[in-house]
C-alpha positions in Angstrom: 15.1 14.5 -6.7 15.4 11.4 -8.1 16.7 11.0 -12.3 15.6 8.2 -13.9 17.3 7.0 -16.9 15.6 5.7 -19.7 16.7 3.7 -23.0 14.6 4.1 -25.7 14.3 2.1 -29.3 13.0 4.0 -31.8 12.6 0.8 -34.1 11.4 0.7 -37.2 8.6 2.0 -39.1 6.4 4.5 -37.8 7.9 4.4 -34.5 10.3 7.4 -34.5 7.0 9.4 -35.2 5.3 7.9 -32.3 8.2 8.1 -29.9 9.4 11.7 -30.1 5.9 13.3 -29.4 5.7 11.1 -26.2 9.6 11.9 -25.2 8.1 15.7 -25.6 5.2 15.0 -23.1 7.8 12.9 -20.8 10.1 16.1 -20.6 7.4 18.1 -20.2 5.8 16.6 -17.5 9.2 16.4 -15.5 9.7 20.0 -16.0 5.9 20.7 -14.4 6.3 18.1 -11.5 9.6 19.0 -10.2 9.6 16.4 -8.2 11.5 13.9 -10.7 14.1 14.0 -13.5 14.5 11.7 -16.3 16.8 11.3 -18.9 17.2 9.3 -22.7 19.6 7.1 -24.2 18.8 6.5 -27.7 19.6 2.8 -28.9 19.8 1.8 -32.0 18.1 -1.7 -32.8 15.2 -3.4 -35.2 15.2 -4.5 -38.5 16.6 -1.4 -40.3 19.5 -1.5 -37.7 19.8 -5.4 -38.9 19.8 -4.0 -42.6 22.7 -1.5 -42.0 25.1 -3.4 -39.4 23.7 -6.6 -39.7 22.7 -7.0 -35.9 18.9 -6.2 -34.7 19.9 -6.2 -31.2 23.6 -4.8 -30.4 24.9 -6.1 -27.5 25.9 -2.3 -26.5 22.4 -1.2 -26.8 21.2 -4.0 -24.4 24.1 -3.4 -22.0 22.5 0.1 -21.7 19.3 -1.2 -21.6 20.2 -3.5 -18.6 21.7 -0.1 -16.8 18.4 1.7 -17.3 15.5 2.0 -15.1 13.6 1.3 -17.6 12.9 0.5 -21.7 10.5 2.5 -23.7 10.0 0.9 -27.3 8.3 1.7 -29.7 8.0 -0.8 -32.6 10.5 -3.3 -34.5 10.3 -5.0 -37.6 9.6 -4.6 -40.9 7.7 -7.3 -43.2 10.8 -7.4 -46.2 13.8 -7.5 -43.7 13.9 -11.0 -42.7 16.7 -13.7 -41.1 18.2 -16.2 -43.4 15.3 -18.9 -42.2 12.9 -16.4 -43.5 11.5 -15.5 -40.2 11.0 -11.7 -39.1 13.5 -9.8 -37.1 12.2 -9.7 -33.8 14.5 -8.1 -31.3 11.7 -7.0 -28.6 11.6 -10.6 -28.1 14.7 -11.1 -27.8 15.2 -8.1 -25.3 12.0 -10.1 -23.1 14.5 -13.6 -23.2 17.5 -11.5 -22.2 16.5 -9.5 -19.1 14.2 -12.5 -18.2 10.9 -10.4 -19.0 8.7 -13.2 -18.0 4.8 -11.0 -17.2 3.7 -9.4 -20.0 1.0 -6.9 -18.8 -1.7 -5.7 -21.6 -4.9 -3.7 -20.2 -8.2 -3.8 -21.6 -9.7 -0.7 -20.7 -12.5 0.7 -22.5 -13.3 4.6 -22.0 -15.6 6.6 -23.5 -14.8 7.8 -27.3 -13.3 4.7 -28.1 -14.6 2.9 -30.9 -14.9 -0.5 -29.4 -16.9 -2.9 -31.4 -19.2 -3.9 -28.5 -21.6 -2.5 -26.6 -21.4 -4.4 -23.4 -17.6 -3.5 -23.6 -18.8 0.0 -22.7 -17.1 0.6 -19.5 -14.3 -2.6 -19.2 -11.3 -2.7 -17.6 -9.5 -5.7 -17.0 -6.1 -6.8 -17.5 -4.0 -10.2 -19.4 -0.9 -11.3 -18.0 1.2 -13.2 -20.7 3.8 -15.5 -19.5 6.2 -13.4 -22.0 9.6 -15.9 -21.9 8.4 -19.7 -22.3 5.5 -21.2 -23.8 5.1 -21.6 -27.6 8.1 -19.2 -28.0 10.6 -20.6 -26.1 12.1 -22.9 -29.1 13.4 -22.9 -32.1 11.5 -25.0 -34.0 12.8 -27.8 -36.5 11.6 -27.9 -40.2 12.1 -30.9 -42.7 11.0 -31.7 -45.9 7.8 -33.0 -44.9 7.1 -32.0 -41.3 7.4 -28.9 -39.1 7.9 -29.1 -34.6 7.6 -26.6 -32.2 8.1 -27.4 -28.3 6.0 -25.9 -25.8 7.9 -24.9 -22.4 6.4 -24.5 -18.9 8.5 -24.3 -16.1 7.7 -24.1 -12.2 9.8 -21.3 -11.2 8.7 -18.7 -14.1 4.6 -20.1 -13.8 5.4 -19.2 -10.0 6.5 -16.0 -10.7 4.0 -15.2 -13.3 0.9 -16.3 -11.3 2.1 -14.4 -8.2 2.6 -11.3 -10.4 -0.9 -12.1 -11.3 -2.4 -12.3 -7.9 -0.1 -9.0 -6.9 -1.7 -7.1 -9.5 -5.7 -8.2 -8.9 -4.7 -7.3 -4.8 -3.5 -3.8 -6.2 -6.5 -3.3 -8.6 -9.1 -4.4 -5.6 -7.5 -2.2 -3.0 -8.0 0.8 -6.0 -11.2 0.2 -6.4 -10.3 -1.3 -10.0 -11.4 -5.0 -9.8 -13.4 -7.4 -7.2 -9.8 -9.6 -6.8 -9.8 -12.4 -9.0 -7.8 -13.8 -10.9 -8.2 -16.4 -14.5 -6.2 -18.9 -15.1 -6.4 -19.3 -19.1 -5.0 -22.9 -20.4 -5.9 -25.9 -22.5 -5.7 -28.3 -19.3 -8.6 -30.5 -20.3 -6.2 -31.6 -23.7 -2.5 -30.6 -23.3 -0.7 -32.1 -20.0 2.1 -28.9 -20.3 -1.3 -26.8 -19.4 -2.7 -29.0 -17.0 1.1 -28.5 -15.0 0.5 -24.7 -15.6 -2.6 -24.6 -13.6 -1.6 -26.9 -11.0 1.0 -24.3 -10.4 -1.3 -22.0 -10.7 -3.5 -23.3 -7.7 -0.5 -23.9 -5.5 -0.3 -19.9 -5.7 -3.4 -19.5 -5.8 -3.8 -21.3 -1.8 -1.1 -18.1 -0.6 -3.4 -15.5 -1.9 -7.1 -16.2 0.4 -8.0 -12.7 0.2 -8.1 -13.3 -4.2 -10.8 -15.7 -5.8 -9.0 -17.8 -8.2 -10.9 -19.2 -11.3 -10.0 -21.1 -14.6 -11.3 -21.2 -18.3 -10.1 -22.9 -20.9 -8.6 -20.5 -23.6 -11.0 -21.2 -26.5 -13.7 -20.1 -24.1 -12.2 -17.4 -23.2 -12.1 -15.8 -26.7 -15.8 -16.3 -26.1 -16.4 -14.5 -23.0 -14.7 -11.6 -24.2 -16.7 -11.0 -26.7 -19.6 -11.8 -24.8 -19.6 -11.6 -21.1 -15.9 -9.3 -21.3 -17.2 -7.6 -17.7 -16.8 -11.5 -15.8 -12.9 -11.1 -16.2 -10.0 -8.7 -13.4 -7.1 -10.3 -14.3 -6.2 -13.2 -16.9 -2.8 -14.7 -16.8 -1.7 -17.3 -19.8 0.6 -18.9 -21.8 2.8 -17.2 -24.3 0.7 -18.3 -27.7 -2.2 -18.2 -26.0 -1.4 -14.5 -24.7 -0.5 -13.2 -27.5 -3.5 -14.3 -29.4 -6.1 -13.1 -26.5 -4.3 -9.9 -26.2 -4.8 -8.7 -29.9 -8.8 -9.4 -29.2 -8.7 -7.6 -26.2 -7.0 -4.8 -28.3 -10.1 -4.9 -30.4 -12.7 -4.7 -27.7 -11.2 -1.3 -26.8 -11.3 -0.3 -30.9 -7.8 -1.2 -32.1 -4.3 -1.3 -31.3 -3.9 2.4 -31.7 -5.2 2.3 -28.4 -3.7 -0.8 -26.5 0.0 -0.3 -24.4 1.5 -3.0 -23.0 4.2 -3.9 -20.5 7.3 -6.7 -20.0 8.1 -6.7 -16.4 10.8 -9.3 -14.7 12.5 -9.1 -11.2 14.5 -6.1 -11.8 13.6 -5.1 -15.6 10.2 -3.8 -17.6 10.0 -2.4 -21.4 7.6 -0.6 -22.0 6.1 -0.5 -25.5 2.7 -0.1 -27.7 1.0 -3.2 -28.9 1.0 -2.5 -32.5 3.3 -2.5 -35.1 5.3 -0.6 -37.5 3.3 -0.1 -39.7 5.3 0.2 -42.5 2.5 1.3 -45.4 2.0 4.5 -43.4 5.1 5.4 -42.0 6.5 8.8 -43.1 3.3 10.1 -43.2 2.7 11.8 -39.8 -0.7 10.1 -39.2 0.6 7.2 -37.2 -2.2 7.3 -34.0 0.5 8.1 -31.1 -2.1 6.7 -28.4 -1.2 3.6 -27.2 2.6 4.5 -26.9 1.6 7.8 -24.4 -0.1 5.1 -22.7 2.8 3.0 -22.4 4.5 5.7 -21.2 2.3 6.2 -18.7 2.5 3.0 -17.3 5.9 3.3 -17.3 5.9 6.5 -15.1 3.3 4.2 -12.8 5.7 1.4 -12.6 8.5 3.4 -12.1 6.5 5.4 -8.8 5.5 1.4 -7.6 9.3 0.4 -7.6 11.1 3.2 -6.2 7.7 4.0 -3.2 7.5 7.7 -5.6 3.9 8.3 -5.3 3.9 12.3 -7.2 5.5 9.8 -10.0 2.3 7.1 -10.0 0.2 10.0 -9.7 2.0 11.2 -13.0 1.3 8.3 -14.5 -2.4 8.4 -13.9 -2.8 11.6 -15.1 -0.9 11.2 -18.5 -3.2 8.2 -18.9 -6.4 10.7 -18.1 -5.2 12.7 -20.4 -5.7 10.4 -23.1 -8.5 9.1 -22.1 -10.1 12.8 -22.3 -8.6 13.4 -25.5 -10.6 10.5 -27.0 -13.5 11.2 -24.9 -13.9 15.0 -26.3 -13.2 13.6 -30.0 -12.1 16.6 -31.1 -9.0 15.5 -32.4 -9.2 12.2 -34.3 -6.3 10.0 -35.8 -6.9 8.1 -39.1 -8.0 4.9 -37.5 -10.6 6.9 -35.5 -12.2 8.3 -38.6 -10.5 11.8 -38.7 -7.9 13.3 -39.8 -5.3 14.6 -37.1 -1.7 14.1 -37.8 0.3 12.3 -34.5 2.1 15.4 -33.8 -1.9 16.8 -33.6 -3.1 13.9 -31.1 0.0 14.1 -28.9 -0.3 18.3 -28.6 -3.8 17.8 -27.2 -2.3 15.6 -24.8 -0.5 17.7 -23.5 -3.0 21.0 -23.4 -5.5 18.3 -21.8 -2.3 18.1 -19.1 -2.2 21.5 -18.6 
C-alpha cells in the first residue's frame, strides 16, 4: 500500500482554518480506502513566519518540500507584512521558481448551486494553463525617480513544456468525455514580438498533437468570450500576467474564489493550493468558505493516482470533488460568501457525510 508524504503550509491568515478541516477529510478518506496511506509534514512559511524569523520561505521547509510527493498550501501573505521594497511577501511564488513549477492549472467548472454571475456559464467546464515561472514575473523590476521597467521572459524550452502540458491535458479531458480536444493559445501576438515567439512555439507543438485542434485568441478577447461565449473554450494556456489575470475572471464565472482550486505542476513537483487569499479581515472567525482548498485537495489525490498509475487514488479524487459539488448543489449548508451562515468546520463536516 503505497504512503504518500505530503508537506503542507498553513500560511497565513485564514488558512490554518481552511487546512485542518481538509487534512480531516484527507485522513479520513485514507482510513475508508485502504488502499493508500498518506502522511503530513507541517512547514512553517508566509508572511507571519517572515515576521517572527525573518524568512518567508526557510530553506528546511523547502528541502522537505522537494522530498514530498506533493505540496498542499493553503494561503500566504498578509497586506501589512511587506519586504523592505514594499512589495508583499510572496513565498508560493517563490516555491513555483524553486521546483521549476512552470503549468499552473486553474479549472473553471461551474456546477449547480454555484452562484455564478452568468447564465450561459450554467454548465462550464474548462480549464487555464498559466505558464507559472516566466512571463511578467520572471524579473525584478528596476525603479528610479521618474520611471519604472519590468521585463517580460519567454523561453523555448518552458513554452514547450507548457504547451505540451496543455495538449496532454485537452487529450485527457476528450478521452473523459470532458472536452472536444482543443486547445487556446491566449497571447498579445498581433502587438508584443515576446508573444508572437510564444505562439510560434506554440504551433510547433501544436503539429505533434493531430488528434487536438489548436486555436488562438488574443487575450483582451478572451476576457470577452468568457463572459460571453465561456462554452467555445477546453483548455487555455497563457502567459504568466496574462494567466493570472484570466484566471481570477474565470474564478468569477464559477461565483468566486471560495470556489476556485488551482494547481503548480513541473516535471517531478506540483503544489497544490486554493486560489484565494488570506483573507486577513476574517480570519479567526471560523467562516472562512473551506471549498476551494477541498478541491485542491482533490486534485491533488487525482494527480497523485495519474503519476504513480493508482487508479482507487484518481477515483478518490473524483469523488472528494463530487462531494463538494453536491454539497453546493443541495445548499443546505451555506458559507458567508454564499449568503448563509455556516461556519468552515460546518461546510467541511458535510463534505464528509456527503462522502459517506
Amino acid at each position: 500500500m503505497p504512503d504518500f508524504r505530503i508537506a503542507v503550509f498553513e500560511g497565513d491568515g485564514i488558512g490554518r482554518e481552511i487546512m485542518a478541516p481538509t487534512l480531516r477529510l484527507l485522513d479520513g478518506m485514507a482510513r475508508q480506502s485502504q488502499t493508500w496511506r498518506m502522511s503530513f509534514d507541517m512547514l512553517p512559511g508566509g508572511a507571519q513566519c517572515y515576521s517572527e524569523t525573518g524568512e518567508a520561505l526557510p530553506a528546511a521547509s523547502v528541502e522537505t518540500a522537494r522530498r514530498a510527493d506533493a505540496i498542499l498550501l493553503a494561503a500566504m501573505g498578509l497586506p501589512d507584512v511587506r519586504y523592505p521594497d514594499g512589495t508583499e511577501i510572496t513565498p508560493q511564488i517563490d516555491l513555483r521558481k524553486i521546483l521549476g513549477l512552470y503549468a499552473g492549472v486553474r479549472p473553471v467548472r461551474v456546477t449547480p448551486g454555484l452562484p455564478t454571475p452568468l447564465a450561459a456559464a450554467r454548465d462550464l467546464d474548462f480549464v487555464l494553463i498559466r505558464e507559472s515561472t516566466e512571463g511578467l514575473f520572471a524579473s525584478v523590476g528596476e525603479v528610479e525617480a521618474d520611471e519604472a521597467r519590468e521585463t517580460l521572459k519567454i523561453t523555448r524550452a518552458v513554452t514547450e513544456k507548457v504547451s505540451r502540458f496543455a495538449f496532454d491535458l485537452a487529450r485527457q479531458r476528450k478521452a473523459d468525455g470532458r472536452g472536444p480536444g482543443r486547445v487556446t493559445c491566449v497571447d498579445k501576438a498581433n502587438v508584443f514580438p515576446a508573444f508572437a515567439f510564444f505562439r510560434s512555439v506554440f504551433d510547433d507543438v501544436a503539429r505533434e498533437y493531430p488528434d487536438i485542434e489548436a486555436t488562438h485568441a488574443y487575450v483582451d478577447a478572451t476576457a470577452l468570450w468568457m463572459v460571453t461565449q465561456p462554452g467555445r473554450f477546453d483548455v487555455m494556456v497563457t502567459e504568466n500576467m496574462f494567466g493570472d489575470i484570466l484566471s481570477d475572471l474565470g474564478a468569477g464565472l464559477m461565483g468566486g474564489l471560495g470556489f476556485a482550486p488551482s494547481a503548480d505542476i513541473g516535471d517531478d513537483h506540483a503544489v497544490f493550493q486554493p486560489c484565494h487569499g488570506t483573507a486577513p479581515d476574517i480570519a479567526g472567525r471560523g467562516i472562512a468558505n473551506p471549498f476551494a482548498m477541498i478541491l485542491s485537495a482533490a486534485m491533488m489525490l487525482d494527480w497523485l493516482g495519474e503519476t504513480h498509475g493508482h487508479s482507487p487514488l484518481r477515483a478518490d479524487g473524483a469523488r472528494l470533488r463530487q462531494a463538494v459539488e453536491r454539497v453546493i448543489a443541495e445548499g443546505r449548508v451555506r458559507t458567508a460568501d454564499m449568503g448563509g451562515t455556516a461556519t468552515t468546520d460546518e461546510a467541511a463536516a458535510a463534505v464528509a457525510e456527503a462522502l459517506g
